[in-house]
C-alpha positions in Angstrom: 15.6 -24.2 8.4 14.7 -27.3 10.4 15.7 -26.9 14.4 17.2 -30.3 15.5 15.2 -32.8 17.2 14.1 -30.3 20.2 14.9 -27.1 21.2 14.8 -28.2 25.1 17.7 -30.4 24.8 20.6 -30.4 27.0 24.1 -30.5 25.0 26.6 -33.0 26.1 28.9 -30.3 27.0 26.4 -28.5 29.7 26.5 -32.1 31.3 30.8 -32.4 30.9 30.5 -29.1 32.4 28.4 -29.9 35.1 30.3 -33.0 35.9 33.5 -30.8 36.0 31.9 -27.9 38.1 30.7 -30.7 41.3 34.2 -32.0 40.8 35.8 -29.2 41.7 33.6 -28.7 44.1 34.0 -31.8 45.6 37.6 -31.4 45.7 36.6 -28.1 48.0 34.3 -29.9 50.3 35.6 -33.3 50.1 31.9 -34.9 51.5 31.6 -37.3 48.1 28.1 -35.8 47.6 29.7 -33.6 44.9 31.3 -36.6 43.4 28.5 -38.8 42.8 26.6 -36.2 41.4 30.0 -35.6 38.8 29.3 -39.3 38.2 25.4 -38.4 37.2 26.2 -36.0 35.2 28.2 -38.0 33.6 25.0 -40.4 33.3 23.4 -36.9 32.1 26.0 -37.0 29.6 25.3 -40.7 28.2 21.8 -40.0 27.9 22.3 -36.8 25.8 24.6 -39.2 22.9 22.5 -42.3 23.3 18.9 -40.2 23.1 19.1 -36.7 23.0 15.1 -36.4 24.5 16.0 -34.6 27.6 13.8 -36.2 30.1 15.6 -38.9 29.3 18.9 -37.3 30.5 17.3 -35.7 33.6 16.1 -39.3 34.4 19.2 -41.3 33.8 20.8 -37.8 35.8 18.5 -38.5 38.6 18.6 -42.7 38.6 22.6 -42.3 38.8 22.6 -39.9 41.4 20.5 -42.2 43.6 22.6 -44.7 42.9 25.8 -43.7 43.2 24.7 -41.4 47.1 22.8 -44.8 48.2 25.2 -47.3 47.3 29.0 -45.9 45.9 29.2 -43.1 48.6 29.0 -45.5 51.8 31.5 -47.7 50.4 33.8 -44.8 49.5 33.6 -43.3 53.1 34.4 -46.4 54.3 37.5 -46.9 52.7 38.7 -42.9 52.4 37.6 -42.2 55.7 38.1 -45.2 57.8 39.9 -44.7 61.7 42.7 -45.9 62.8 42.8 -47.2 65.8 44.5 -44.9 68.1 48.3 -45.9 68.4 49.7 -45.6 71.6 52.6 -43.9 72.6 55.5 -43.9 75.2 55.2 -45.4 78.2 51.5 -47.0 77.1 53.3 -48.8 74.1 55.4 -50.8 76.4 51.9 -51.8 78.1 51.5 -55.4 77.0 54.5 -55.6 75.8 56.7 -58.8 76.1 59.8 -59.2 77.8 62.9 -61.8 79.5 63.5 -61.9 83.2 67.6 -61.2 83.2 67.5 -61.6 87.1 64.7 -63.3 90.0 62.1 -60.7 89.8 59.7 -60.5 93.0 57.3 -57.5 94.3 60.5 -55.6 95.3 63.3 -55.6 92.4 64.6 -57.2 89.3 65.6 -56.7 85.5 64.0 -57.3 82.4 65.2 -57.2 78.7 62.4 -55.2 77.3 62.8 -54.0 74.1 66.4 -54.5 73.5 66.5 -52.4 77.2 67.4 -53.1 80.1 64.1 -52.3 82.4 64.3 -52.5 86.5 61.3 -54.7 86.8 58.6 -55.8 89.6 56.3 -58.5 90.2 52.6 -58.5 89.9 51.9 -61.0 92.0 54.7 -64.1 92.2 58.5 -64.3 92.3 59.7 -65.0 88.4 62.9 -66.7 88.1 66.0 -66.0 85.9 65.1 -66.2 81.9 61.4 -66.7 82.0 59.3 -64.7 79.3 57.3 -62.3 80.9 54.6 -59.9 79.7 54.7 -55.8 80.9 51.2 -54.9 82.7 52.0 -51.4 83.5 54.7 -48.8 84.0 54.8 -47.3 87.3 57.8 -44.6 86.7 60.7 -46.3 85.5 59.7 -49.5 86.9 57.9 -51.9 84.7 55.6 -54.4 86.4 55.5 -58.2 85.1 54.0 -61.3 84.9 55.0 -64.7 83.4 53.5 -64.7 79.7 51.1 -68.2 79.8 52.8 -70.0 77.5 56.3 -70.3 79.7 53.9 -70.3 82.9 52.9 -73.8 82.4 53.6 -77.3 84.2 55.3 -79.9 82.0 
């Protein structure tokens, strides 16, 4: 009987199998160090169909591997695990917000359309006349405090 070109060979299978166990890993641990060794084994894989010598598939195992955790891992975190920006919520998410003057607003009382709402509003610093687009810089209770926005602020 003549044995097959090596008894030290590593089947295509063991390597699917492989690839499939650090899958399912990966899906347990979700760190995408499991995945990119999947995707080497994989490589393992290849290596067994194109060349059967088994170095050859531990090599093409190990080049992937080093590959794919230097260079395909960063860019997947990046993307899978990126932050958002925290969002802000109730009264901070009127901060900055911008707004119409419906009456003269000065440092002691007015009204503002903010927000299809009708807001009692202050000053910051200057009286604002009737209609003029203004910008919220703060909430202080149910008062929001104003100033003009720049671009209805300037002289003709």
């Amino acid at each position: 009987m003549s044995e097959s070109s090596g008894g030290d060979q590593v089947h295509i299978w063991v390597w699917l199998a492989l690839a499939g166990g650090f899958i399912v890993v990966e899906l347990l641990t979700l760190s995408l160090i499991f995945f990119s060794f999947a995707i080497a084994a994989l490589g393992g894989a290849l290596g067994a169909a194109l060349w059967g010598n088994s170095n050859l598939q531990w090599i093409t195992f190990a080049v992937v591997a080093v590959l794919t955790l230097a260079f395909l891992r960063p860019i997947a975190r990046k993307y899978l695990f990126k932050k958002n920006p925290e969002s802000r919520t109730g009264m901070d998410a009127l901060i900055l917000s911008p707004a119409k003057t419906l009456t003269m607003v000065d440092a002691n009382s007015g009204t503002i359309r903010l927000r299809n709402e009708t807001w009692t509003a202050r000053s910051e610093s200057e009286t604002i006349p009737k209609g003029i687009d203004v910008t919220v810089t703060r909430i202080d209770g149910a008062v929001a405090i104003v100033i003009p926005t720049f671009s209805t602020h300037r002289e003709n």
